[in-house]
N, C-alpha and C positions, 0 to 999 in steps of 0.2 A: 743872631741865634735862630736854626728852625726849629718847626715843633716836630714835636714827635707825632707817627702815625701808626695807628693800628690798626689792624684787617677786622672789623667789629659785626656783628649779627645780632637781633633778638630772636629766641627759642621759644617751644616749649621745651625741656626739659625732664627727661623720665626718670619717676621716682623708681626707688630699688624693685620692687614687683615687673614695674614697665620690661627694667633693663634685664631682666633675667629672664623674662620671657621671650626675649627678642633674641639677648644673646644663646639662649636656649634653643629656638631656630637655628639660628646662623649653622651652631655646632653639631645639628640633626640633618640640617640640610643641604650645607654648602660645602664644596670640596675644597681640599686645604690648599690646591692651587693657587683662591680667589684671593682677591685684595680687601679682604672684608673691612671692614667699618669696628674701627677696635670699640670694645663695649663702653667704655669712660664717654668715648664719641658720639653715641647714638644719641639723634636730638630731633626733634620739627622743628625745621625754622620757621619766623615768622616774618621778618624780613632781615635779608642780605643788604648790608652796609656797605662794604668794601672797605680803602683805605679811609681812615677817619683822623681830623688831627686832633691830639690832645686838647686842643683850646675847643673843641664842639663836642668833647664828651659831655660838660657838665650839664648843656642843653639833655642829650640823649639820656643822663640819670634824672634830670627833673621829668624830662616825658614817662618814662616807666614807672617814678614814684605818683604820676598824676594821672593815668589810666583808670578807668573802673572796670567792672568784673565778676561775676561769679565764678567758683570755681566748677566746675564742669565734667560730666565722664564722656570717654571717648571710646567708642570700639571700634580695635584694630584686626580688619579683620580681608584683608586684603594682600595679595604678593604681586606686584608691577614690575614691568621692566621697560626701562627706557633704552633703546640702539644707541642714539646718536648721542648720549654721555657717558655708553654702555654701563648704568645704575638699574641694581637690582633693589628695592624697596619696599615696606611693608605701609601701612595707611590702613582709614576709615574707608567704607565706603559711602557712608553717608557723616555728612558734616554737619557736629554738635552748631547751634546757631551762633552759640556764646561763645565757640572759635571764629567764624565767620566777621563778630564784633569785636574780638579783641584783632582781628586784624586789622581791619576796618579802620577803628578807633587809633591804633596806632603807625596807622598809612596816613592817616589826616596829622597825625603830629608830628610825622617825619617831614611829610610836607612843608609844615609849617617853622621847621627849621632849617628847610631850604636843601634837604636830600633829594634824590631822585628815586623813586619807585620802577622797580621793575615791572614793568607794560606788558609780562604774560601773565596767564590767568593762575589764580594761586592756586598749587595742585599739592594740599598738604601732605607731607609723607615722612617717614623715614630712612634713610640711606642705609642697606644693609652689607653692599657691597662695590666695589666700584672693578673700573677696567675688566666689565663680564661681558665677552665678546659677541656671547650668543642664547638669545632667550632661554632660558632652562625649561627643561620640563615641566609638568605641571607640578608647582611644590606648595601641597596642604598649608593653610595656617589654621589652627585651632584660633577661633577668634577669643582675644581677652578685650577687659576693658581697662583703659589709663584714664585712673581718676587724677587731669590737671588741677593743681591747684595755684600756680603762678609761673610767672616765664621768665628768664634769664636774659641779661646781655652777657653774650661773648667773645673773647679774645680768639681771632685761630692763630696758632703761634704753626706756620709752615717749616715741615721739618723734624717735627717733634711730637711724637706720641705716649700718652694721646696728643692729639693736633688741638683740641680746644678745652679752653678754660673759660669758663664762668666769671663774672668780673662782681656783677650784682645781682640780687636776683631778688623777688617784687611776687609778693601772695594777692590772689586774688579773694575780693571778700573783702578786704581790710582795706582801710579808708587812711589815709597820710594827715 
C-alpha cells in the first residue's frame, strides 16, 4: 500500500480586509488579459513544501501547533515584477521582525523533520498575477497594512480553482 502525497506549503494568510484590498488592485489595475491570482488564492508564503506523504503530515501539524509568536502588522506597500517567472506581486517593503522569526523559527523545525529548505533568500510577497510577459508600467499601490494574526498549512490541489486550500491553521499569541 503507498501513501498518499500532497503538494503542501505554510502561509500567511489574508484576512478579508487584506484580500479586498489586493483584490481591489488587481481589478483597478490589471487588464483582463492577465492570469491573475484568483482572490480565494492570495497568500505569503512562508515556506514551499512540495510533494509531502501523508505519514509526515502529523510531524508538520505538531511543528505549527508548537511555533511561538506575536501577532504582528504588516505594510504592503510595494508592486514587484519578477521576468524570469514572469510574476507580478505586491509585498512590504520593510520586514515586520516577527515575520522574519516566524520564518526563522519554522525553517529550524522543518529542518528538524528532515525537509529541505529552499537556499534563496526569503523575498516575502504576494502573487498577484502570473504568465506577465513584460514589466508594466508604473502601477501605484495605496499602501495598507495586514494585521497577521496566524498562518496556515496548505493543500495546492493543481487544476482547480481556486488552486489552494488551507488544511490547518494556527493563531499567533496563543500558546498549545
Amino acid at each position: 500500500m503507498s501513501a498518499t502525497a500532497h503538494r503542501l506549503f505554510f502561509a500567511l494568510w489574508p484576512d478579508e480586509a487584506t484580500r479586498q484590498a489586493l483584490a481591489g488592485w488587481q481589478a483597478h489595475n490589471l487588464a483582463g488579459n492577465l492570469r491573475w491570482q484568483h482572490r480565494a488564492d492570495l497568500h505569503m508564503t512562508l515556506h514551499f513544501l512540495g510533494q509531502v506523504d501523508d505519514s509526515r503530515r502529523d510531524g508538520l501539524l505538531d511543528l505549527g501547533a508548537s511555533l511561538r509568536g506575536l501577532p504582528f502588522s504588516m505594510v504592503i506597500d510595494e508592486i514587484g515584477y519578477w521576468p524570469g517567472p514572469q510574476v507580478l506581486w505586491a509585498g512590504p517593503t520593510s520586514l515586520p521582525g516577527e515575520l522574519i522569526a516566524l520564518h526563522r523559527q519554522l525553517g529550524e523545525g522543518l529542518l528538524s523533520l528532515g525537509f529541505a529548505l529552499d537556499e534563496r533568500v526569503y523575498r516575502p510577497h504576494i502573487t498577484l498575477a502570473r504568465k506577465v510577459s513584460r514589466e508594466p508600467r508604473s502601477l501605484p499601490l495605496q499602501p495598507f497594512t495586514w494585521v497577521v494574526d496566524g498562518f496556515v498549512l496548505v493543500e495546492s490541489l493543481p487544476g482547480a480553482l481556486p488552486a489552494y486550500r488551507p488544511l490547518t491553521a494556527w493563531r499567533l499569541g496563543q500558546h498549545a
